[in-house]
C-alpha positions in Angstrom: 84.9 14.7 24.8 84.5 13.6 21.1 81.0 12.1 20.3 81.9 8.4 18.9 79.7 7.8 15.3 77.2 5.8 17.9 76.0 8.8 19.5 75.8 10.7 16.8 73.7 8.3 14.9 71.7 8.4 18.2 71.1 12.2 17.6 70.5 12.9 14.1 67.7 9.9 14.7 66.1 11.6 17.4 66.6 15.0 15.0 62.7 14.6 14.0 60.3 17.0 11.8 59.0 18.1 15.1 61.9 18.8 17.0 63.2 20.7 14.0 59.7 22.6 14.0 60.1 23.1 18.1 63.8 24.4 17.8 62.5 27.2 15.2 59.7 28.1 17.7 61.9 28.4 20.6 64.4 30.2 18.5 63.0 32.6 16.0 66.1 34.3 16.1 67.7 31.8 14.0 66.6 32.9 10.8 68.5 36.7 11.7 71.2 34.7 13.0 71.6 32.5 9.8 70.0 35.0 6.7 72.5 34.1 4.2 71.7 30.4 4.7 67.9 30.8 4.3 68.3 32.5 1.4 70.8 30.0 0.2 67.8 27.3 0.7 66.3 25.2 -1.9 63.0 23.3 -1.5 61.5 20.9 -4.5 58.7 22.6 -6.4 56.7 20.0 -8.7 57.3 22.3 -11.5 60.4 24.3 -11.4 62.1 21.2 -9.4 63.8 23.2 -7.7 63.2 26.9 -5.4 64.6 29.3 -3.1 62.9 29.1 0.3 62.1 32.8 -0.1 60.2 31.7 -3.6 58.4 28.8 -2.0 57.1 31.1 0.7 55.8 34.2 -1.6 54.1 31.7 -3.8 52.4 29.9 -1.4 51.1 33.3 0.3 49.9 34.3 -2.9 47.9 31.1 -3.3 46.5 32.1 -0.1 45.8 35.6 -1.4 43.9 34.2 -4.1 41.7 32.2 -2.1 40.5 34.7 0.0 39.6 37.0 -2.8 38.2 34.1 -4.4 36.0 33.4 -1.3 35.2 36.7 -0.7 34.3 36.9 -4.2 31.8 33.9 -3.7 30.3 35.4 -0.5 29.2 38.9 -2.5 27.8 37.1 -5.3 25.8 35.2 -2.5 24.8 38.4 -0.8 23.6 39.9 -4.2 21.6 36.1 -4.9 20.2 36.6 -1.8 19.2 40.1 -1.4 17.5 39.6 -5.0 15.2 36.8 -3.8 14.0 38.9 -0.9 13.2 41.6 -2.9 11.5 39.2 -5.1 9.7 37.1 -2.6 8.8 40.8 -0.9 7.5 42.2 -4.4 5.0 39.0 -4.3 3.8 39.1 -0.7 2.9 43.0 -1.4 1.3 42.2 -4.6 -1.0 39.1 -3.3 -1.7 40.6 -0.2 -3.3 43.8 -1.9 -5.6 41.1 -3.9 -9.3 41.7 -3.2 -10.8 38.1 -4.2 -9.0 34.8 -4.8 -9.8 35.4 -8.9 -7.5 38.7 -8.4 -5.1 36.7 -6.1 -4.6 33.8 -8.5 -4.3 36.6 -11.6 -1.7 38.3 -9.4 0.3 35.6 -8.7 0.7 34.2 -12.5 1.1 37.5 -13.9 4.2 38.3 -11.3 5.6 34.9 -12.6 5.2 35.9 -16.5 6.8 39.1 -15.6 10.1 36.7 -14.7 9.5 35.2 -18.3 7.8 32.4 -17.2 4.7 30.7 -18.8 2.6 31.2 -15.6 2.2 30.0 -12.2 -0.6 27.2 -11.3 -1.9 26.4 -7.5 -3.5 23.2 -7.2 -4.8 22.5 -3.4 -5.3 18.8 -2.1 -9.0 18.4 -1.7 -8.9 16.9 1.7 -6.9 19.6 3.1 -9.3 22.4 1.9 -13.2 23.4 1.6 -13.0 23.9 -1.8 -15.8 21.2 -3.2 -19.1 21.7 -4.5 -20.9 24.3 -4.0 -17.4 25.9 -3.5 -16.6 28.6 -6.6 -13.1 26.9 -6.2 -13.3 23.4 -7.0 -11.1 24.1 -10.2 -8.2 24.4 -7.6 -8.7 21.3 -5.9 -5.9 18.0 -6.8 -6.9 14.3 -5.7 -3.6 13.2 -3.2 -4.5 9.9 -4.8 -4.0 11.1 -8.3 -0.3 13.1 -7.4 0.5 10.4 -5.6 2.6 8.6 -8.5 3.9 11.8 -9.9 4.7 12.8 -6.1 7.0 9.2 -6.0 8.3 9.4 -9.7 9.7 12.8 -9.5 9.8 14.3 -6.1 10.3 11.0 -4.1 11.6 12.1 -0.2 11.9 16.0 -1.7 10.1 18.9 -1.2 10.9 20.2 -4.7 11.6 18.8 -8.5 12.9 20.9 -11.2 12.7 19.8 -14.4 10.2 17.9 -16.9 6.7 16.4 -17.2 5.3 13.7 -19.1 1.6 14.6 -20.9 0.1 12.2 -18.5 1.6 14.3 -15.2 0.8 17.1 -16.8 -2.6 16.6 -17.1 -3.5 15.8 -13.6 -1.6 18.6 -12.4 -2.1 21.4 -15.4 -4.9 20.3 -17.2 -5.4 23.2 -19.2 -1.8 23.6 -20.3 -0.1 24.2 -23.5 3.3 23.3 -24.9 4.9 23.2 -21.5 8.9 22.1 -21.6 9.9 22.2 -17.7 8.3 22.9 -14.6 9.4 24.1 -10.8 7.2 22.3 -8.3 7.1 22.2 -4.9 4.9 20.7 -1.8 2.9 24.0 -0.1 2.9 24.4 3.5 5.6 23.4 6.3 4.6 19.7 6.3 4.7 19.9 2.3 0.9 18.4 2.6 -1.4 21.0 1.5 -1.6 21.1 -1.9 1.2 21.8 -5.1 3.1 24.8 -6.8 4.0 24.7 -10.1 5.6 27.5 -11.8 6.1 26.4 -15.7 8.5 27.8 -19.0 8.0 27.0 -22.7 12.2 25.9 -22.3 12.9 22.1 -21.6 15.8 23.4 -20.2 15.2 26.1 -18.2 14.2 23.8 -15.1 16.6 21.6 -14.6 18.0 19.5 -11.5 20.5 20.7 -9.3 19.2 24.8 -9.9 18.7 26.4 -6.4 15.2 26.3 -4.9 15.1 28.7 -1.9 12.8 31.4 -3.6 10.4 28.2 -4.8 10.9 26.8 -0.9 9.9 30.4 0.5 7.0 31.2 -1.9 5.8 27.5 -1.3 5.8 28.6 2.6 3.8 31.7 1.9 1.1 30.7 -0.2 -1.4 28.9 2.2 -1.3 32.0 5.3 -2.7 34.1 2.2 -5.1 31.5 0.6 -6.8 31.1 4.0 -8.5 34.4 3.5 -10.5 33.0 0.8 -10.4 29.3 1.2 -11.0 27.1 4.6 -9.3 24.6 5.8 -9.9 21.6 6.5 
């Protein structure tokens, strides 16, 4: 019986996206069964206005093609980053463990960072946290937590780690003896960041700067007290 223009209203209505998408699932066969058609196809492209199904379909798997090289890409260049900090952070921990006094360890430690091109590498160790006053040989390391204090809420705030410049007046209480420093990487020692400071400093304003990675600075920051404890006590 013919279908009055009612009913077929009724259908083409009901004729959704996803029924469309469940007829092709259920039938896979249609595209064999209807080849010239397909090919016949045109879909709107935002540049070409108009494309053949078979075009929108190679372009879009070779948009996916180059986004899996471009992520694969991505994940080497993070393998290489990383394997070179470990053999960096491994170099150190050989070199500082083989010191024989805390003099040699503290000459060990800045001479690895020059060998990076920096200016140096300073340690300075909050005095409540280690023995290191008077008659201690070390009181040149210690830093008064009430001194850092601003510098600590000016530049590192609720961080770990700041990247980037000094003022004379920070620089002072935390590299007194200093010269013609443009930026500095610092970081909190120990687990609970409360043990004392890291600085590692470059003659370039700009070659600390916010937003650089800090997971060598985070690990060396990590390492450092475990080895000063075979020379200094804590507290």
């Amino acid at each position: 019986m013919k279908q009055t223009g009612e009913e077929q209203l009724t259908e083409l209505s009901a004729l959704d996206d996803r029924a469309v998408v469940d007829y092709l699932l259920q039938h896979p066969e249609f595209f064999i069964r209807n080849a010239q058609v397909v090919e016949q196809m045109r879909v709107p492209h935002p540049v070409r206005g108009m494309v053949s199904l078979v075009e929108w379909h190679m372009a879009r798997a070779r948009n996916h093609i180059t986004a899996l090289e471009e992520n694969m890409t991505l994940l080497m260049e993070q393998a290489t980053e990383n394997e070179s900090l470990f053999y960096r952070l491994l170099n150190l921990q050989a070199r500082l463990a083989a010191a024989e006094s805390l003099d040699d360890f503290l000459n060990r430690f800045h001479r690895w960072a020059r060998e990076l091109g920096l200016a140096g590498a300073t340690l300075r160790l909050f005095a409540d946290r280690w023995r290191i006053g008077a008659p201690s040989k070390f009181t040149q390391l210690g830093l008064s937590r009430q001194a850092f204090e601003p510098i600590r809420i000016q530049r590192l705030g609720q961080q770990r780690h700041y990247l980037g410049s000094l003022n004379g007046p920070e620089l002072l209480v935390v590299m007194p003896e200093a010269k013609a420093i443009g930026s500095v990487a610092m970081s909190m020692l120990g687990s609970d960041g409360d043990l004392g400071v890291v600085l590692f400093s470059s003659r370039d304003a700009h070659h600390y700067q916010s937003g650089q990675g800090t997971h060598l600075l985070q690990e060396i920051a990590l390492l450092l007290p475990g080895l000063l404890e075979r020379w200094v006590e804590r507290v």
